[in-house]
VEXGU-245469 format. One line per field, with one value per atom (N, C-alpha, C): atom name; z, x, y. Coordinates in pm, whole numbers, m for minus. Last residue first. Example, Ala and Ser with C-alpha at 12.3 -4.5 7.8 and 13.67 -1.06 7.14 Angstrom:
BEGIN
at: [N CA C N CA C]
pz: [708 714 787 780 780 780]
px: [1285 1367 1290 1319 1230 1320]
py: [m225 m106 3 m569 m450 m330]
***
This chain:
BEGIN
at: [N CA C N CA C N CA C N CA C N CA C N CA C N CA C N CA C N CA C N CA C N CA C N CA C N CA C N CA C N CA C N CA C N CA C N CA C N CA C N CA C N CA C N CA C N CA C N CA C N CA C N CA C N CA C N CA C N CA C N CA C N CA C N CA C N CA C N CA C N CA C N CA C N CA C N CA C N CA C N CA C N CA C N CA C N CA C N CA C N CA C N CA C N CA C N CA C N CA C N CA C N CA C N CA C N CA C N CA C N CA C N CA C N CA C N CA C N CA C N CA C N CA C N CA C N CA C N CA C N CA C N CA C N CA C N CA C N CA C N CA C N CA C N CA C N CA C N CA C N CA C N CA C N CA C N CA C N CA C N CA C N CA C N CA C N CA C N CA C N CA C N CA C N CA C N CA C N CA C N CA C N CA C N CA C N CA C N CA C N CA C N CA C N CA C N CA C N CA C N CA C N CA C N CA C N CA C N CA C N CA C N CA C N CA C N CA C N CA C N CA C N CA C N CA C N CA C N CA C N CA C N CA C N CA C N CA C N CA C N CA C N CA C N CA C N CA C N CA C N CA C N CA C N CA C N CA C N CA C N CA C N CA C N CA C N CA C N CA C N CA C N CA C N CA C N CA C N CA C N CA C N CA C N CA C N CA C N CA C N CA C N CA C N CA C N CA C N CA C N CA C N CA C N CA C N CA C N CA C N CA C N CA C N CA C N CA C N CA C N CA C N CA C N CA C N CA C N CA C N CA C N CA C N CA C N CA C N CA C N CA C N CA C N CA C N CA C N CA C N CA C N CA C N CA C N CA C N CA C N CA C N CA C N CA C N CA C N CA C N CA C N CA C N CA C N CA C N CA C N CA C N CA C N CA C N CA C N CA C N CA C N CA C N CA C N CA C N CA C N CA C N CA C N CA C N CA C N CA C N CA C N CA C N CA C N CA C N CA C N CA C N CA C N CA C N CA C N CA C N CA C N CA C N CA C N CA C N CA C N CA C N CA C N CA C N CA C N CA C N CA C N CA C N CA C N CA C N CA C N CA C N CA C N CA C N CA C N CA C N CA C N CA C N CA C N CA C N CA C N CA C N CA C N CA C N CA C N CA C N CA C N CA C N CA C N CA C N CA C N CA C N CA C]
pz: [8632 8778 8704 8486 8462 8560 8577 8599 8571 8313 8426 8457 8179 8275 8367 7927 8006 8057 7894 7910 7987 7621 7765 7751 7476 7495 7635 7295 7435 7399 7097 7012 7189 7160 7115 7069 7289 7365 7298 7137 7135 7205 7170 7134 7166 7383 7240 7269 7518 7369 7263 7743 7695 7581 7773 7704 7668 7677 7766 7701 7679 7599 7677 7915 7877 7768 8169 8079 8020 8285 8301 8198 8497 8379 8359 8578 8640 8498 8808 8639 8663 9007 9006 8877 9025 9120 9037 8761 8877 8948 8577 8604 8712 8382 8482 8531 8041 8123 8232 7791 7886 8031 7535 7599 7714 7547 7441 7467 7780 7748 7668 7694 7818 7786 7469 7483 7564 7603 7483 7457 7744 7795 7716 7566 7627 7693 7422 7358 7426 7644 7583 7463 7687 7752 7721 7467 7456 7542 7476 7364 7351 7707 7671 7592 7654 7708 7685 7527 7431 7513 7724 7730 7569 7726 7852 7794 7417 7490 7626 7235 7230 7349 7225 7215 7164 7457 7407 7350 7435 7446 7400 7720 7595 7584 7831 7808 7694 8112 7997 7952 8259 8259 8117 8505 8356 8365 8753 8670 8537 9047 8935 8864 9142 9174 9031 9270 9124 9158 9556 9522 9404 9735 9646 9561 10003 9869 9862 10161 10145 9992 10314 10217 10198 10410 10537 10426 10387 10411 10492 10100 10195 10273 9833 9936 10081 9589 9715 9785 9357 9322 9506 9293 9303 9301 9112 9177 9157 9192 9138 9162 9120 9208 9138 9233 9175 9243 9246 9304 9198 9074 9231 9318 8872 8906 9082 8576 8793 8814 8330 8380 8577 8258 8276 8286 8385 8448 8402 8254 8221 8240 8412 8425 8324 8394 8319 8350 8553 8386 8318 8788 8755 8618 8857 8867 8785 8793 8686 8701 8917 8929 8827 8858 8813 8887 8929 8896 8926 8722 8799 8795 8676 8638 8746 8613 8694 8646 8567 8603 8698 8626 8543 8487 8969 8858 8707 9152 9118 8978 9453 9298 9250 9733 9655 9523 9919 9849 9769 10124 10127 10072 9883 10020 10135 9666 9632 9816 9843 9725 9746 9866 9992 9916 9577 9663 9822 9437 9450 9488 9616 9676 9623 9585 9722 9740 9320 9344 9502 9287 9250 9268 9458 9506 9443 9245 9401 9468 8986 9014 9142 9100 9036 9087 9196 9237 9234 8908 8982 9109 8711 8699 8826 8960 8852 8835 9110 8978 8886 9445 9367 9215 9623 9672 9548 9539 9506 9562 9823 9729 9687 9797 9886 9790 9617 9615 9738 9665 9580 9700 9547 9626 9607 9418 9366 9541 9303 9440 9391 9125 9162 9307 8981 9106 9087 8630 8745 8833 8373 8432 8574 8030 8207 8261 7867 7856 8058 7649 7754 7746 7445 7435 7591 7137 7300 7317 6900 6945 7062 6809 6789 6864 6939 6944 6927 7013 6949 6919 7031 7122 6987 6990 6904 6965 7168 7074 6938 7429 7365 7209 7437 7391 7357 7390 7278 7275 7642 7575 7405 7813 7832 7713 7803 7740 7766 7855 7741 7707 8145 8082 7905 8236 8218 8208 8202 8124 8087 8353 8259 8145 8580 8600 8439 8647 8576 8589 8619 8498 8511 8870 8775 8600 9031 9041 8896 8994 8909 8955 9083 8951 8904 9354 9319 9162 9436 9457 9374 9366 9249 9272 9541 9409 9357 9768 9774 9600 9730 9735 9679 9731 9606 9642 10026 9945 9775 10097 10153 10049 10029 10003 10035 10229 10042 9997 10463 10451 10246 10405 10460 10433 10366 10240 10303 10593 10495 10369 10766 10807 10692 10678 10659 10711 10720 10574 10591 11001 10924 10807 11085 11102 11016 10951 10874 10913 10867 10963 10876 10807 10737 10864 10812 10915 10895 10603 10649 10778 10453 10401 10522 10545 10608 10533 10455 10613 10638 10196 10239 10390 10168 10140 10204 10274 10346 10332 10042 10147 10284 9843 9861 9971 9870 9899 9894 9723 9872 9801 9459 9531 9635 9336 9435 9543 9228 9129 9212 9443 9407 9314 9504 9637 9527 9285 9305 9421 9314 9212 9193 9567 9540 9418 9425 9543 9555 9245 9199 9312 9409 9312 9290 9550 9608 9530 9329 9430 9479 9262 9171 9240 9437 9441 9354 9351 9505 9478 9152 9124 9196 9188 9193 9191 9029 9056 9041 8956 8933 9035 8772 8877 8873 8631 8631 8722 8738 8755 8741 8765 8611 8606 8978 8976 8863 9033 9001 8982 9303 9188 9178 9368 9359 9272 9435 9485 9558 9431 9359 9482 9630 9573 9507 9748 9641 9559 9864 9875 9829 9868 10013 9990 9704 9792 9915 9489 9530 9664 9393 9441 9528 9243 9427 9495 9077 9183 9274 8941 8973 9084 8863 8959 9026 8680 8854 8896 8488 8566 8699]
px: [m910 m983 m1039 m658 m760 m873 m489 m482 m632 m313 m427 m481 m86 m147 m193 23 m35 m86 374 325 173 446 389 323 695 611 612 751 742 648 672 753 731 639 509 542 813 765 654 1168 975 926 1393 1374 1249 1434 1370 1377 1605 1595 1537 1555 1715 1704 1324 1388 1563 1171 1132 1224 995 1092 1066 823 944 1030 671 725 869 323 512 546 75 139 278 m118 11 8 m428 m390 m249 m635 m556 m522 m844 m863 m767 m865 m865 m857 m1178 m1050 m1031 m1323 m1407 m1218 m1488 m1335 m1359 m1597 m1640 m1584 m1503 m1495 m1498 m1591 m1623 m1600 m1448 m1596 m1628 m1181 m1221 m1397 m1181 m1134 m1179 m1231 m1352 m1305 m1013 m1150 m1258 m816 m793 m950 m899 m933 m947 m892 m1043 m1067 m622 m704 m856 m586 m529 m643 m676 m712 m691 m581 m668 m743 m320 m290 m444 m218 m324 m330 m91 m235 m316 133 11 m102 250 244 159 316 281 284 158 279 216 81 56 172 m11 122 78 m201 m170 m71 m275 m220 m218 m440 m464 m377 m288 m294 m346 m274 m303 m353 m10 m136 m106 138 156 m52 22 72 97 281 157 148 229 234 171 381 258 303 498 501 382 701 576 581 1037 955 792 1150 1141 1050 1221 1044 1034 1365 1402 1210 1585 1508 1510 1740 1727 1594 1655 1742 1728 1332 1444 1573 1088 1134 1306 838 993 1016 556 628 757 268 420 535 m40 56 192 m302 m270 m173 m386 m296 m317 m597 m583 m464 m637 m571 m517 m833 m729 m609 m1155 m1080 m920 m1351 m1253 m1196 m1435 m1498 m1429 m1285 m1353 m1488 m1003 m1038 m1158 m1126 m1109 m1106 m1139 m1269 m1223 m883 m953 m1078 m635 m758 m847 m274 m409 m506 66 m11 m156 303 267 139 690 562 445 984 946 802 1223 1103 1051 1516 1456 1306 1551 1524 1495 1842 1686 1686 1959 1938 1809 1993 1949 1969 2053 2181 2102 1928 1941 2011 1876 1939 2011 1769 1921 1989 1534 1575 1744 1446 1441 1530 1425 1535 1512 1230 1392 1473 1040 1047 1142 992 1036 1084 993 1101 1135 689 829 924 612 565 697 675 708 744 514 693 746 278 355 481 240 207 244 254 378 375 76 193 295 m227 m106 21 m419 m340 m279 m374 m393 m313 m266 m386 m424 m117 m153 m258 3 m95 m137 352 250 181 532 493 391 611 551 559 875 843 741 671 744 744 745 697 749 570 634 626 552 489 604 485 501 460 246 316 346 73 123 254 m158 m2 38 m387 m376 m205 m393 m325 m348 m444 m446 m400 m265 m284 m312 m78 m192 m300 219 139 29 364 284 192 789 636 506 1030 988 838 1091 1136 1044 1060 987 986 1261 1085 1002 1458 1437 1303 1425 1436 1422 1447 1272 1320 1731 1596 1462 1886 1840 1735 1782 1747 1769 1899 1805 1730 2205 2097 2005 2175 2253 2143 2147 2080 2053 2354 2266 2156 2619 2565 2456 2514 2572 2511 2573 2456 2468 2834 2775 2643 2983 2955 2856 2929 2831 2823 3107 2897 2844 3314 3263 3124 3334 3297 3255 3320 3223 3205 3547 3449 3325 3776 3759 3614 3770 3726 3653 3836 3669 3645 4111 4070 3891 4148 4163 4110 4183 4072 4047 4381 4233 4112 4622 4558 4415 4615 4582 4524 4658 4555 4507 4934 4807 4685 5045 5068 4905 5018 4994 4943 5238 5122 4983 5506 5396 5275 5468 5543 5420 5526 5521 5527 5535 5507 5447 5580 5665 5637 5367 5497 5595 5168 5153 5298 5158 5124 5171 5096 5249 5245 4811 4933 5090 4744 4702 4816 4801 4814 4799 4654 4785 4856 4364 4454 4613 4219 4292 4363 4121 4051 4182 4218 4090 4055 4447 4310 4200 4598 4538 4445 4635 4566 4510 4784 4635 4533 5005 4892 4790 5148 5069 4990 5180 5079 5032 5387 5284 5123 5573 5504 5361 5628 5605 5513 5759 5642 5576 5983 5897 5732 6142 6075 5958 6319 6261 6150 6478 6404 6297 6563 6622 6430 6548 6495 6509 6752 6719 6611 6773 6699 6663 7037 6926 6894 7199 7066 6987 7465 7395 7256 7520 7559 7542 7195 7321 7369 7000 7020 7135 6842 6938 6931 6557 6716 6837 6356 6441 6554 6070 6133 6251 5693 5770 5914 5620 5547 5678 5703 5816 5723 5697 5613 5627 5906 5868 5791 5828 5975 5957 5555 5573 5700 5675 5558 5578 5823 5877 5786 5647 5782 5836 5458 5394 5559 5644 5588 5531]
py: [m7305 m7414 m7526 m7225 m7264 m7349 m6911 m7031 m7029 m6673 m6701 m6868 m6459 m6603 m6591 m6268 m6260 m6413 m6151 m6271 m6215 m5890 m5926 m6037 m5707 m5825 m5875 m5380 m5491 m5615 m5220 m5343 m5445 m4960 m5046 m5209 m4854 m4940 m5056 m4963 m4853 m4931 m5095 m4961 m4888 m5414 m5350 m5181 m5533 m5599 m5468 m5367 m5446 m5534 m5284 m5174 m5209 m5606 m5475 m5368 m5891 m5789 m5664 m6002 m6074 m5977 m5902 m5834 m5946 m6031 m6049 m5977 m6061 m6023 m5989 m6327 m6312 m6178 m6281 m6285 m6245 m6432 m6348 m6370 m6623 m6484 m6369 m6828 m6779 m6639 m6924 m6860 m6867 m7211 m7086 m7068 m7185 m7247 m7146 m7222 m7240 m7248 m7127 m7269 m7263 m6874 m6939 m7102 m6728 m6758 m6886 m6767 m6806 m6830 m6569 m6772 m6838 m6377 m6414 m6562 m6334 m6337 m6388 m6279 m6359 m6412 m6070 m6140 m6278 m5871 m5895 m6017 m5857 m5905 m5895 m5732 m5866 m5968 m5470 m5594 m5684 m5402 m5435 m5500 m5263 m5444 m5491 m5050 m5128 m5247 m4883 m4853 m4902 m5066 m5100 m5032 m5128 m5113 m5099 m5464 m5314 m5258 m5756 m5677 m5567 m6049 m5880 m5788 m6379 m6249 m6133 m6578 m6497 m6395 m6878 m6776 m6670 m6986 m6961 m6835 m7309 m7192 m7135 m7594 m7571 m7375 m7607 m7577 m7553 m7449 m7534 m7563 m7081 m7265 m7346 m6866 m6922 m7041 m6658 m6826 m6846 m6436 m6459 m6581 m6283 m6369 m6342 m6013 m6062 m6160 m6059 m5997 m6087 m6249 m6134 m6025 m6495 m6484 m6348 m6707 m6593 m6543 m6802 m6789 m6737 m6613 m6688 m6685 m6533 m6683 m6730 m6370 m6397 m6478 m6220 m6323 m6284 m5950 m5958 m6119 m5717 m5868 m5885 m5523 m5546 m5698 m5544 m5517 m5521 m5494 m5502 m5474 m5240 m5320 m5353 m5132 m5109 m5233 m5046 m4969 m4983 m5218 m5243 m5144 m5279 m5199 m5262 m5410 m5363 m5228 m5606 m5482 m5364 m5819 m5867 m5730 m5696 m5685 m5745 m5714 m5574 m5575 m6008 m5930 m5797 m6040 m6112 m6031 m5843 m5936 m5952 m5861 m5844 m5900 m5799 m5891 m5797 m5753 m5689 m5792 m5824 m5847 m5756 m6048 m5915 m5904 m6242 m6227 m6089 m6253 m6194 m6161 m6200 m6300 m6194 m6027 m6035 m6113 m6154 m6185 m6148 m5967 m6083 m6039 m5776 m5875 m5951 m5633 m5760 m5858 m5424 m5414 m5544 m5575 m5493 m5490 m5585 m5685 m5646 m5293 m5436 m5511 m5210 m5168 m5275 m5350 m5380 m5280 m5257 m5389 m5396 m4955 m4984 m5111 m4990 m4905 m4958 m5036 m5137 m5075 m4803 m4954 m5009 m4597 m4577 m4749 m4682 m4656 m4688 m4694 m4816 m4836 m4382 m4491 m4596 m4274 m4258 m4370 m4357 m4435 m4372 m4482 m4370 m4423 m4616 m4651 m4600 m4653 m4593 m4663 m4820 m4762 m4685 m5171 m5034 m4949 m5339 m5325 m5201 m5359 m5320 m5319 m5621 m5487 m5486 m5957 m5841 m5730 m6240 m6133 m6028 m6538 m6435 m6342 m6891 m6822 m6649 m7120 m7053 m6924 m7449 m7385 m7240 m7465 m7518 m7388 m7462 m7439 m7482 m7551 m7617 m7553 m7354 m7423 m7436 m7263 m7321 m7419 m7004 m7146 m7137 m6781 m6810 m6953 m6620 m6767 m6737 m6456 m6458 m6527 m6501 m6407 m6398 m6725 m6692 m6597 m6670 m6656 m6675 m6671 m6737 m6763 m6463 m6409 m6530 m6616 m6493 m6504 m6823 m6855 m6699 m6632 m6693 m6763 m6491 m6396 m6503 m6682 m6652 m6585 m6789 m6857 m6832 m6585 m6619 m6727 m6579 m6482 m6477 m6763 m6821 m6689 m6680 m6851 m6833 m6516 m6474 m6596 m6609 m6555 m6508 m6822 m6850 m6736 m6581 m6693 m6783 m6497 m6433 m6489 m6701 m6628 m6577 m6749 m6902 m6806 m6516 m6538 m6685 m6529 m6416 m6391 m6760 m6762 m6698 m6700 m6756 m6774 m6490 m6414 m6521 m6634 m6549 m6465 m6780 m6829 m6743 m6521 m6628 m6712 m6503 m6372 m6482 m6735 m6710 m6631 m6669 m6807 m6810 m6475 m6475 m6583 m6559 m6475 m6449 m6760 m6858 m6745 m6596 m6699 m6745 m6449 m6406 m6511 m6693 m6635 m6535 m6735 m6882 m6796 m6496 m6571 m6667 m6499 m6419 m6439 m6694 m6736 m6581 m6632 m6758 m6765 m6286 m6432 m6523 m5953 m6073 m6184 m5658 m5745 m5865 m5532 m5463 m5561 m5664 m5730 m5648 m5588 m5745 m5734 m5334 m5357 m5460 m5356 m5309 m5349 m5442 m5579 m5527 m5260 m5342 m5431 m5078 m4988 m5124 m5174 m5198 m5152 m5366 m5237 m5246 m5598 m5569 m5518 m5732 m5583 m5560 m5930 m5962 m5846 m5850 m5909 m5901 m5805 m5674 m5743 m6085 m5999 m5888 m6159 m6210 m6131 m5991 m5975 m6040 m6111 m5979 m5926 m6342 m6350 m6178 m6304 m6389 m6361 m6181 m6063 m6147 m6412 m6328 m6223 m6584 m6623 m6537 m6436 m6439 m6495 m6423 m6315 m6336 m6621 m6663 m6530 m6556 m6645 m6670 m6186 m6357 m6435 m5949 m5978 m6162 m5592 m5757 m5822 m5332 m5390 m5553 m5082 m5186 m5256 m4909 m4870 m4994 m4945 m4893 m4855 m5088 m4969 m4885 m5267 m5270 m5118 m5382 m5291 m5249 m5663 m5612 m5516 m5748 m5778 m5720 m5460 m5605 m5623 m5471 m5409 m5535 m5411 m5494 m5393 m5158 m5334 m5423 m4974 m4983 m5125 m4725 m4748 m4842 m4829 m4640 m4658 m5049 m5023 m4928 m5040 m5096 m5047 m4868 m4809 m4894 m5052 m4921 m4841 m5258 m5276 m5150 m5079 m5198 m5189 m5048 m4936 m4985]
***
């Protein structure tokens, strides 16, 4: 049916067609079909490929293979993105999955850099929405990779008032670097952590327990509190089942 449609369309026709109807196709053609089915694997129109066969030359030929030959680059960029984005989303999803839940724990993390959100003027959930809506769409617009890291970050002053209903901002990381978006810097460090599972309007108990660790050994915090969503609505069904990284660096 492909032979019979290109035939019809003036890309790709046989040889020869015999006085019975059947349609041959010599040995030399076989190169030819070979190259027009890598062009159509790689999207280009057929309406483009008939253009260059009704006005074929060699210097053409080497200018099409050099722009096909970039096209092939640019996908395997946008698949090795792809797969490790893919990676290294199974392995927050198995330290999750084998997470401690009960347990506070001081645990060493490295440096990271995230994109964020305008700072919330308000703490409704439509407010939230709006803010992380505006930074992965910058994100998406720009072409970047978004990480699987996504999160909203805290001040330590607001939950030790327990204000945990107030968010500062919204943050995303990404795979490229880049400074046309606003950062925010975790630094490398000893960190105090804890996992919350369930949903935001129980994060409080976590963070009251996290705080009572903090007290109890004496450990002075930092400014800011990272909170990350490692199970969300692509593993889990209810919200009450989510799991949230909560980290706060230890001064």
């Amino acid at each position: 049916h492909t032979l019979f449609h290109y035939d019809k369309i003036g890309v790709f026709s046989p040889e020869i067609v015999g006085e019975n109807g059947y349609r041959y196709y010599s040995p030399a053609q076989y190169e030819v079909f070979s190259v027009i089915a890598i062009l159509r694997e790689l999207g280009m129109p057929l309406e483009e490929i008939k253009a260059y066969m009704d006005n074929r030359s060699p210097q053409k030929l080497l200018r099409l293979l050099r722009e096909q030959e970039n096209t092939i680059d640019e996908k395997l960029r946008e698949l090795e993105a792809m797969k490790r984005l893919i990676r290294e989303k199974y392995g927050v999803t198995q330290r999750a999955y084998q997470a401690d839940e009960e347990t506070v724990t001081i645990e060493w993390e490295k440096q990271e850099t995230f994109l964020r959100s305008d700072a919330f003027q308000e703490t409704d959930d439509r407010s939230f929405a709006e803010n992380a809506a505006a930074l992965v769409n910058q994100c998406i617009e720009r072409g970047f990779h978004i990480h699987h890291t996504q999160g909203s970050l805290r001040s330590s002053e607001d939950i030790r008032r327990g204000q945990y209903e107030k968010y500062v901002c919204f943050y995303v990381k990404v795979l490229e670097e880049q400074s046309e978006i606003p950062q925010i810097t975790k630094e490398a460090g000893s960190y105090l952590v804890a996992y919350h599972r369930g949903g935001f309007e129980t994060v409080g108990e976590t963070y009251r327990k996290l705080f009572a660790y903090a007290e109890a050994h004496r450990l002075s915090l930092a400014e800011w509190i990272f909170e990350e969503m490692l199970l969300d609505q692509l593993s889990i069904r209810e919200e009450q089942e989510y799991l949230l990284k909560l980290s706060v660096q230890v001064l």
